[in-house]
C-alpha positions as CSV (number, residue, x, y, z in Angstrom):
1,X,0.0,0.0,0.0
2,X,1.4,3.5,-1.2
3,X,2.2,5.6,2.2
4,X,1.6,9.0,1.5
5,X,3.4,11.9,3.8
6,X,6.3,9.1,3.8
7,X,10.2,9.6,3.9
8,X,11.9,9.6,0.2
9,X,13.8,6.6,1.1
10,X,10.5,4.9,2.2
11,X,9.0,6.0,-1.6
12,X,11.8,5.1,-3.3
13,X,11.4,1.3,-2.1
14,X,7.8,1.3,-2.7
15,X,8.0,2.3,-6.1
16,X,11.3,0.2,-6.6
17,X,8.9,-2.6,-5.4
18,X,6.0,-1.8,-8.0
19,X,8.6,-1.3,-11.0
20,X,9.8,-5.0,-10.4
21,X,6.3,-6.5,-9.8
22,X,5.3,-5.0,-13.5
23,X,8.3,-6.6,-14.9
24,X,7.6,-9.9,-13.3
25,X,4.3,-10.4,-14.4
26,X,5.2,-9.2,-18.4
27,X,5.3,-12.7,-20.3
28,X,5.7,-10.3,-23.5
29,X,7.3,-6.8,-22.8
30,X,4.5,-4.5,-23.4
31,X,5.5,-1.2,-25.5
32,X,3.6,0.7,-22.8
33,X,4.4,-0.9,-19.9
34,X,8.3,-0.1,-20.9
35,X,7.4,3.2,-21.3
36,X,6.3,3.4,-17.7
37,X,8.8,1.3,-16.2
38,X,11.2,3.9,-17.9
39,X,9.3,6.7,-16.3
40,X,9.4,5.1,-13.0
41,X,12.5,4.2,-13.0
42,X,13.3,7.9,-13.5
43,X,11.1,9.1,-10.5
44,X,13.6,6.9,-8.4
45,X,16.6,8.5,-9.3
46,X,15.0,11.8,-8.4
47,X,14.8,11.2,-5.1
48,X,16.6,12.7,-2.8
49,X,19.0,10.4,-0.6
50,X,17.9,12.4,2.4
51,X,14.2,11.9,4.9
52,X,12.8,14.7,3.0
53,X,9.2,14.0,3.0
54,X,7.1,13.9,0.4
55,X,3.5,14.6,0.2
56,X,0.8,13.4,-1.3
57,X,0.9,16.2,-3.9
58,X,3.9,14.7,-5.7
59,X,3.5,13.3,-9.1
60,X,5.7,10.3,-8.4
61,X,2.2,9.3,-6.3
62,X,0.7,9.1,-10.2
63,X,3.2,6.9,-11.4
64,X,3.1,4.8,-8.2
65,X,-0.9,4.5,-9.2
66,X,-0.1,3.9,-12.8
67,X,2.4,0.8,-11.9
68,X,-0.3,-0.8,-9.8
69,X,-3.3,-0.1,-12.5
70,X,-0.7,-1.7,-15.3
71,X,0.1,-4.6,-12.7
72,X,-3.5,-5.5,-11.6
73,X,-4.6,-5.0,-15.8
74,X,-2.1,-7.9,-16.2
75,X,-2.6,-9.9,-13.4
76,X,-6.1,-9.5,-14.7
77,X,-5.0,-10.9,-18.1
78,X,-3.0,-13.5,-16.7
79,X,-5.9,-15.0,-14.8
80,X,-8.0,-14.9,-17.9
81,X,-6.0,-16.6,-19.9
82,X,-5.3,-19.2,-17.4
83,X,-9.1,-20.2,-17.2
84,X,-9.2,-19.6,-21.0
85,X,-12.0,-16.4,-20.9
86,X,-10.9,-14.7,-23.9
């Protein structure tokens, strides 16, 4: 669950966490889903090292939203295909 009001270190984790979740459930690398990882990946590297906190008004809260939507739309999919609902 995404913490808002949390440390940078803390954020940097969670989203660390999300980014490798997407990758783990792409059986096909999805044009899209690169794109965000990308993007993510990004928001990582600009955060600061320090307990700065960050609000729930920062945008890396967006892409923290987007990974899970992308993550649960696959998981979705996955499921799908596993009972064979096309």
């Amino acid at each position: 669950m995404i913490q808002t009001n949390a440390n940078a270190p803390t954020i940097r984790a969670e989203l660390q966490e999300l980014i490798d979740r997407l990758r783990a459930c792409q059986k096909v690398p999805d044009p899209i889903a690169v794109v965000l990882i990308d993007h993510a990946e990004s928001e990582v590297e600009g955060l600061s090292d320090d307990n700065a906190v960050i609000d729930d008004t920062d945008p890396v809260f967006t892409t923290m939203d987007a990974l899970m939507t992308a993550i649960e739309e696959r998981t979705e999919a996955d499921l799908d295909d596993d009972e064979g609902i096309a």
